[in-house]
C-alpha positions, 0 to 999 in steps of 0.5 A: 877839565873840558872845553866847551865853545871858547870856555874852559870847564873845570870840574871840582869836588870839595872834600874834608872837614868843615866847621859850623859858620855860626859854632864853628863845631866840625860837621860831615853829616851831609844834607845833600849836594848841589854843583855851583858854577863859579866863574874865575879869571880867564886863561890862554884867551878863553873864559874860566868857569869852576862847576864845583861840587859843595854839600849842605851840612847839618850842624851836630851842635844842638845848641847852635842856631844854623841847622844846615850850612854851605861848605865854602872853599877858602879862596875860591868861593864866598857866600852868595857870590859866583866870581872868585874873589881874584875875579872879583877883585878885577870886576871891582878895580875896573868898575871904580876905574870905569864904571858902567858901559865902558867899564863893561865894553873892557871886560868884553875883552878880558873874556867875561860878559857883565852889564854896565848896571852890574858894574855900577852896583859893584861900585855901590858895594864897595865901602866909602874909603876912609876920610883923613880927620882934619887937624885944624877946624875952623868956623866963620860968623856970618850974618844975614841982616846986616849988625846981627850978630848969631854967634851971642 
């Protein structure tokens, strides 16, 4: 761990077996290396960056359509993705809250520097909540001429 200009460094390398995403076989035939920088939640004032060491793996299943894959730490890192899921969790909360330039002007002081436009397309990921079904349904005949009747 070091400190670099008011961000906390934090140097990790993932070990141990790792399953195939797609068969799920376990693999250590390693491809190659490659350091992701992963940003988490900031501590004692300063901005929090991972620069995590992950391998590429081959998969040894013949049968199975991946070739290669990521090795993923549970907790720390998902796919595609360079905030933890604590972090993100945050980012979501504050951008469904706040939404665009204020919602980015807060996480200046939470120590994590995001757009406005970023925010707006972490609400617009996010799954619409769930409408309740309606017990009762009613419906009204109307008519646009007057004595027409559409319902039949």
């Amino acid at each position: 761990m070091e400190v670099v200009t008011d961000v906390v460094v934090v140097i990790a390398r993932a070990r141990g077996p790792v399953g195939c995403p797609g068969c799920g076989q376990g693999s250590l035939w390693e491809h190659s290396r490659y350091v992701r920088h992963v940003g988490d939640e900031a501590v004692g004032g300063r901005a929090v960056r991972i620069d995590l060491s992950v391998r590429r793996l081959y998969c040894e299943n013949t049968a199975c359509s991946r070739t290669t894959f990521v090795e993923q730490v549970d907790g720390l890192t998902v796919r595609y993705q360079r905030r933890t899921p604590a972090l993100q969790r945050v980012v979501e909360a504050i951008a469904v809250a706040l939404a665009g330039s204020a919602g980015a002007r807060l996480l200046v002081h939470l120590h994590q520097l995001l757009s406005w436009s970023t925010l707006l397309r972490c609400v617009m990921a996010l799954p619409d909540p769930l409408a309740a079904v309606p017990r009762v349904l009613g419906m009204d005949d109307f008519a646009l001429l007057k004595g027409q009747s559409y319902s039949g």
